[in-house]
Steps between C-alpha positions, in 0.01 A plus 500: 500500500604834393435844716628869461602757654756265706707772777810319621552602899872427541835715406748236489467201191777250425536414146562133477549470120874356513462507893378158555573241781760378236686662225899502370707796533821592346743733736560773271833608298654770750423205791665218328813752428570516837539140563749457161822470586793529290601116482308357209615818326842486543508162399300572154757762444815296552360251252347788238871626438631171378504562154227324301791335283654361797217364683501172345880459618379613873258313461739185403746608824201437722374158350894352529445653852216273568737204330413478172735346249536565112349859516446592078392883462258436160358874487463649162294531152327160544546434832155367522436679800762270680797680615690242708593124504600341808542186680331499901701344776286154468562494139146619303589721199312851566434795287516845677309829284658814615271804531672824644321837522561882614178486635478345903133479426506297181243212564519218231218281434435118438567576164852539551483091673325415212792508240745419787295169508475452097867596548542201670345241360702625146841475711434164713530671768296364822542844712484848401577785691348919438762719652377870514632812711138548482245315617174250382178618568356288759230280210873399333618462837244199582525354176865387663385470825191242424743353236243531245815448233527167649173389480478609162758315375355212627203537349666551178724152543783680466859491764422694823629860535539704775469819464659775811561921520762727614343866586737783615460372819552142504805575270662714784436253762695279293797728484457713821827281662675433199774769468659345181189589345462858688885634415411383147193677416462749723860603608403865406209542749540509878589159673521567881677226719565450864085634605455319816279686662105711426225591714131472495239679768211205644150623575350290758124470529227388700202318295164539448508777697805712318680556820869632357614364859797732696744146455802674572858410443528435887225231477640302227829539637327349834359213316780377286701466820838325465444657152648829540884547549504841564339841553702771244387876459122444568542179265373191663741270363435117431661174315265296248762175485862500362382762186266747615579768763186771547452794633128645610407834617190728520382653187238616310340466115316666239174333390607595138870316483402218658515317157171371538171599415374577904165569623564694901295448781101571429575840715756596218357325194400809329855670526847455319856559602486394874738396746547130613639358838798274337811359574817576322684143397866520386625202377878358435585195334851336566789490197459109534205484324542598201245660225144497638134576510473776708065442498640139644643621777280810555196263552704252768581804730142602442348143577745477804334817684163449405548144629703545875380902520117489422270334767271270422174629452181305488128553396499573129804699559815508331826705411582680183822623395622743220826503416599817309760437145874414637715781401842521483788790515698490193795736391556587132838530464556606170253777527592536863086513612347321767193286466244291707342264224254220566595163529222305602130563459242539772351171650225467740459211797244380730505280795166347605486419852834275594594442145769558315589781292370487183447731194206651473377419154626146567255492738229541259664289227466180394816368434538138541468232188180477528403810348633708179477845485288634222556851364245722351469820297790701670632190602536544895137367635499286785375222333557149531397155331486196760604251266377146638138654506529737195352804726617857480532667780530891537580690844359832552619703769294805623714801567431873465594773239825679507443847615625599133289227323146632704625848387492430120142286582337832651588658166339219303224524776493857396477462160243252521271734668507744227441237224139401670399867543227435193439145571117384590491370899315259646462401854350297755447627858603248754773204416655267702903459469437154431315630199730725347648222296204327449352841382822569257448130339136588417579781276793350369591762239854597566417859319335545806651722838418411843480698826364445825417719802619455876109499555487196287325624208668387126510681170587403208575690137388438163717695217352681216385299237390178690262314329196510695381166440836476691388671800175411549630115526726577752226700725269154411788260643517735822122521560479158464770406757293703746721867484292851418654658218497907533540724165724831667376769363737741276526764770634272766775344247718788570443468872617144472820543268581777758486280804699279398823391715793522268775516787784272512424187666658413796343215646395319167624145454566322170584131375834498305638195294783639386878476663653834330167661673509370832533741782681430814422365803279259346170419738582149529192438648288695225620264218239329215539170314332460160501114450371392122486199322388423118288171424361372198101475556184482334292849593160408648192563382233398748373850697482207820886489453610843510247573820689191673799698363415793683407367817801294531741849463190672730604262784808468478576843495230552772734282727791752442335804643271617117114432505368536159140556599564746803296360738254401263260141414489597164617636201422566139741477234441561093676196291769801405588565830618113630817478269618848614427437879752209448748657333542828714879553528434855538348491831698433817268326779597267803751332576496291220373548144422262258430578114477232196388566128442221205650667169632358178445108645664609823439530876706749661505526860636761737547514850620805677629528840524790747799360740481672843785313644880577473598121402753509195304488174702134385346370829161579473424443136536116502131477694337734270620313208350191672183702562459612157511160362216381788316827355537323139405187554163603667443769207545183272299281704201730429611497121480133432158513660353634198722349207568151716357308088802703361826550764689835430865479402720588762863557469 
């Protein structure tokens, strides 16, 4: 039912187009510059000046490196894309294509493998290897990784071939300690020798509840106990085995160079460029041991404090600590300037309860053999494929903007609010929360803009030139489900654009998927599993089936804390409605959510998570992997009821 003349009563609306329960969110540009450091850079740039004549010949130093035997440079006018011969140290002849570029950035694709592989069958050669200064984009990447080369051949009856990549940086880690190598092609460029020693500041906090604690050098000193050989200049001095001597004193940080993208306590969320309690860590490593890892060693100091110098804290509690880039003093001689450069980039840590130390994506990894990573569009989701059980798995973790990030959303916010100025409103008066989602399903038509009221009344926004067959469905599906649809009238649409709240959020929590987005701490106890698995399966077609369908998700989501009819006996549902109601990914409810769609001759099934408790990702997900297969066997179960003459094919 339609009626004019609707007066909205509140000042304050939320817009919740692109404000859901759930969205992605990229950390923009000027963010992610702060976290770059110079590493990845420097390497590209050592490797860009080797002339692109000579990289096949640096690139045939590093293979005899690695032991290969009867290296043949073939590069030329009908090279056939190959550009080196080689035998590997277990005797398989290989053929290695050369690809050097300027460019850092230069991404090749699978095309590229392509001809390396043709290249390969041509030359009988069972391995074949794309060396680049460059890099693969991350599609070309798991063409390697799922050795879909392999397979192929197979298929095709042909020899096996193995096909492998060398980026810029997997080429430096193979040549990082070789100083034949490094006085050869880079004796012009700065080699320093004899840097034992860098710093790093640690940020210690308190979680959930944010608390930067006031763990001062005197406490950890007081922990570590036999530890600490000596007291020096305010320095609290201590003695990590035979190679490692320490020092720790009181310090502070800067939100912005901590090398990490960090969130501050909820009382400081909204601000930038804020002092942290921290504690200044100068490390020296002895002569004896030679050329190392300075990240190595950083993290065992770091995992020996928050081990012996934390207490052990209980309830849902845990530790998390930030440990800023290790830096280094370095003096130029031959331009006689000195430097502190970065030698080691950030790392974060957690300790739950009276565990160890452990890194604090690691924690939310799945690392094991029993699980492959899978890479998507940019290429750093965390995703993961259990392969016994064919499920992917994604992990969501709920953090909040970056003060900068909720900046450039108010402007979009801003924007937004502009764009709808001429848009046709409707409305309806009262709404539960519950609703909102429910409400936002019904009309469906992502043209449309949402906003809500703190007195719980909901708007939405038509834009000029929706087809009003369009819009009178919509207000049918709403007055059908029960809601009052209210037309605003044309002087109150100003009112409304006016009122709304376009300020930067700062309590506003999102899901995030990606690893290059995440924000630090992580809420380990605010984390989301999205469990899915793919079967082959007839679609139903009895209405009886889809309503046993629907009451089978009803209840079981109904024992997670989510009751589809709201109190209610009864409820009426259109034939349209039932395969949307079980597919409803967009709508976060309970504890646990469970979603499955028949497409194309498939059932797909999801099962999301919310994971309140602080256990380490790899230890929880083995149960809800066994729970999702319970889940498919009863969804099948109601299947085969109805097509028990004809069984479905199941892989």
């Amino acid at each position: 039912m339609l009626m004019h003349d609707f007066t909205p009563m509140k000042k304050h609306l939320t817009l919740l187009q692109g404000v859901t329960q759930m969205h992605f969110h990229t950390v923009p540009s000027e963010l992610s510059m702060i976290t770059v450091t110079p590493e990845r850079k420097a390497i590209s740039d050592y490797l860009s000046r080797i002339k692109y004549d000579d990289f096949p010949e640096f690139v045939r130093d590093v293979l005899k490196s690695q032991g290969h035997s009867d290296v043949r440079i073939t590069d030329g006018p009908g090279d056939e894309k190959q550009d080196l011969l080689s035998t590997t140290p277990i005797g398989e002849r290989q053929l290695t294509q050369c690809k050097h570029t300027i460019h850092a950035e230069q991404h090749y694709s699978g095309d590229e493998l392509d001809l390396l592989f043709a290249a390969c069958n041509r030359k009988n050669c069972t391995r074949g290897l794309f060396a680049t200064n460059g890099d693969l984009t991350p599609q070309a990447k798991r063409y390697i990784t799922d050795r879909e080369y392999a397979r192929l051949a197979t298929q095709q009856g042909t020899a096996r071939i193995e096909l492998e990549y060398w980026n810029g940086t997997r080429i430096w880690d193979l040549i990082a300690t070789n100083n034949a190598i490094l006085n050869k092609w880079f004796s012009g460029m700065g080699q320093t020798h004899g840097l034992r020693s860098f710093s790093f500041e640690l940020v210690i906090q308190r979680m959930p509840d944010r608390k930067i604690d006031a763990i001062r050098s005197a406490d950890v000193v007081s922990a570590l106990g036999g530890a600490v050989a000596k007291s020096a200049g305010g320095a609290q001095e201590g003695k990590l085995g035979d190679n490692i001597r320490f020092t720790i004193e009181d310090w502070f940080a800067n939100d912005l160079n901590l090398g990490v993208n960090f969130v501050g306590p909820p009382t400081e969320h909204r601000l930038v460029n804020i002092p942290l309690a921290a504690l200044k860590v100068r490390v020296t490593i002895a002569d004896s041991v030679g050329q190392y890892d300075p990240a190595k060693y950083r993290d065992q100091v770091v995992e020996f404090i928050g081990s012996r110098a934390l207490p052990t804290l209980a309830g849902g509690k845990w530790w998390q600590m930030i440990a800023t880039p290790a830096q280094a003093f370095l003096f130029l001689q031959d331009i006689v300037q000195p430097k502190v450069i970065t030698i080691a980039d950030a790392a974060t840590f957690v300790r739950v309860a009276a565990g160890a130390v452990s890194g604090e994506k690691e924690w939310l990894s799945l690392s094991n053999a029993e699980y492959t990573r899978v890479t998507e569009n940019g290429g750093d989701e965390l995703h993961w494929k259990h392969i016994a059980s064919d499920t992917l798995i994604r992990i969501y973790v709920s953090q909040r903007p970056h003060p900068v990030a909720a900046y450039e959303h108010s402007l979009r916010q801003v924007a937004l609010t502009k764009q709808i100025a001429n848009y046709e409103f409707r409305a309806i008066a009262q709404v539960a929360p519950n609703d909102f989602d429910r409400v936002r399903h019904l009309i469906s038509d992502p043209r449309c803009i949402l906003m809500s009221s703190d007195r719980g009344e909901l708007f939405w926004a038509f834009p000029p030139g929706t087809e009003p067959e369009k819009i009178a469905e919509i207000d049918a599906k709403l007055g059908q489900q029960g809601f009052k649809v209210l037309l605003v009238a044309d002087e109150d649409r100003a009112k409304l654009v006016d009122w709304i709240d376009v300020t930067p959020p700062d309590t506003e929590w999102f899901l995030n998927d990606s690893e290059g987005d995440l924000v630090v701490p992580v809420a380990l106890d605010k984390r989301m599993f999205w469990l899915t698995r793919e079967i082959e399966l007839r679609r139903p077609e009895k209405i009886d089936t889809w309503m046993e369908l629907v009451t089978f998700k009803a209840q079981y989501e109904v024992q997670h804390g989510y009751d589809f009819m709201r109190g209610k006996t009864q409820a009426h549902l259109s034939g349209s409605e039932i395969q949307p109601l079980l597919f409803d990914v967009l709508t976060m409810r309970g504890g646990r959510m469970l979603d499955f769609v028949f497409a194309n001759r498939k059932l797909n099934i999801n099962l999301r998570i919310r994971e309140e408790s602080v256990d380490a990702t790899e230890a929880v997900i083995p149960r809800y992997i066994a729970e999702l297969q319970h889940l498919t066997d009863e969804i099948l179960t109601i299947v085969r009821k109805e097509v028990s003459h004809t069984e479905p094919v199941l892989v």
